[in-house]
DRENNUMAR-758491 format. One record per residue (C-alpha): z, x, y; residue in one letter. Coordinates in steps of 0.02 Angstrom, whole numbers, padded with zeros to 5 digits, always signed. Layout:
BEGIN
ZXYA ...
***
This chain:
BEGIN
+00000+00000+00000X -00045+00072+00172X +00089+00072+00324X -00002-00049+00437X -00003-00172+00299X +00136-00305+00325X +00282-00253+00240X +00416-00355+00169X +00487-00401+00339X +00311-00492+00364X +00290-00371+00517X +00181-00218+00540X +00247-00040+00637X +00142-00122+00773X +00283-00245+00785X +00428-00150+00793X +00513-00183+00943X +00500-00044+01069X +00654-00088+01169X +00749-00032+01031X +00639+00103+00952X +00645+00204+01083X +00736+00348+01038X +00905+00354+01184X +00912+00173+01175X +00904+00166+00971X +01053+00274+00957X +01152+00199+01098X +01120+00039+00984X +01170+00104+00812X +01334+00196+00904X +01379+00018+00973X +01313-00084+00804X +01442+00037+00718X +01595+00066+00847X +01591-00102+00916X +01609-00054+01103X +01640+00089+01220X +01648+00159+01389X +01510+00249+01466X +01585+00403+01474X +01602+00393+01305X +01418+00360+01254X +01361+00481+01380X +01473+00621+01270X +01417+00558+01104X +01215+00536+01161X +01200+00684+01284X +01111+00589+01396X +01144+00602+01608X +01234+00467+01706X +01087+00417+01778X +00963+00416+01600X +01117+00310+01511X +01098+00199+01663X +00919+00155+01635X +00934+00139+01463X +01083+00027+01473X +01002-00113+01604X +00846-00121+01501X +00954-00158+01345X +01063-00266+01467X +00895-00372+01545X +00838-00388+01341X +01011-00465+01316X +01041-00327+01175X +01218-00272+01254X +01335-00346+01370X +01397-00241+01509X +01585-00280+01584X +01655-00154+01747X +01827-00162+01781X +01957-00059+01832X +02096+00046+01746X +02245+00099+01850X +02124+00091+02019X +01971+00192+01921X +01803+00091+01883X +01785+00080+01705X +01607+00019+01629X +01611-00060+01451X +01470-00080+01350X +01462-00212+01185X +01323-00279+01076X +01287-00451+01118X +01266-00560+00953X +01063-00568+01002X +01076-00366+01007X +01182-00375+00836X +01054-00470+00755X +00901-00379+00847X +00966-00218+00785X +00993-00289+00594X +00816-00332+00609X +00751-00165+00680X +00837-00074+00530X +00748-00187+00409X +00590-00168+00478X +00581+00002+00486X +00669+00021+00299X +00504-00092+00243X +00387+00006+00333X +00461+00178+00249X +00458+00104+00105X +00296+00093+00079X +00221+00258+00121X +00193+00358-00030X +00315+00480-00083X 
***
């Protein structure tokens, strides 16, 4: 069976969706499909990415309703919390099976 064949997900690479395949924003997804939830500090140590990159990543997973983004503050410092929504749970569960499918059938 070829790649660009459908798969078992019904859906081709071609379909994969890019706001999550793109490489910052796919493992700012699986850290927060794992962990739950964290503070932006904390994702910029774990990712490596700048202030200003996790930024950009996080309002286009924020505008694609992916994550949920809540500011407050912590003994008078701004704190920044970022959660998968239940539509970035389940867009993330999809991702993952969709790409499994498509790896699947290449040949070994």
């Amino acid at each position: 069976m070829l790649p660009t064949e459908n798969g078992p997900t019904g859906l081709t690479p071609a379909e994969v969706d890019r706001i999550i395949h793109e490489p910052a924003r796919l493992t700012l997804m699986a850290l927060l499909f794992v962990i739950q939830s964290a503070d932006f500090t904390f994702l910029m140590a774990q990712t490596g990415l700048s202030w200003g990159n996790l930024s950009s990543h996080m309002s286009k997973l924020e505008a694609a309703g992916y994550i949920e983004v809540e500011k407050e503050f912590v003994e008078r410092r701004p704190r920044t919390m970022l959660k998968l929504t239940t539509a970035g749970q389940e867009a993330f569960r999809s991702y993952r099976t969709m790409i499994k499918g498509v790896l699947d059938q290449l040949p070994d």
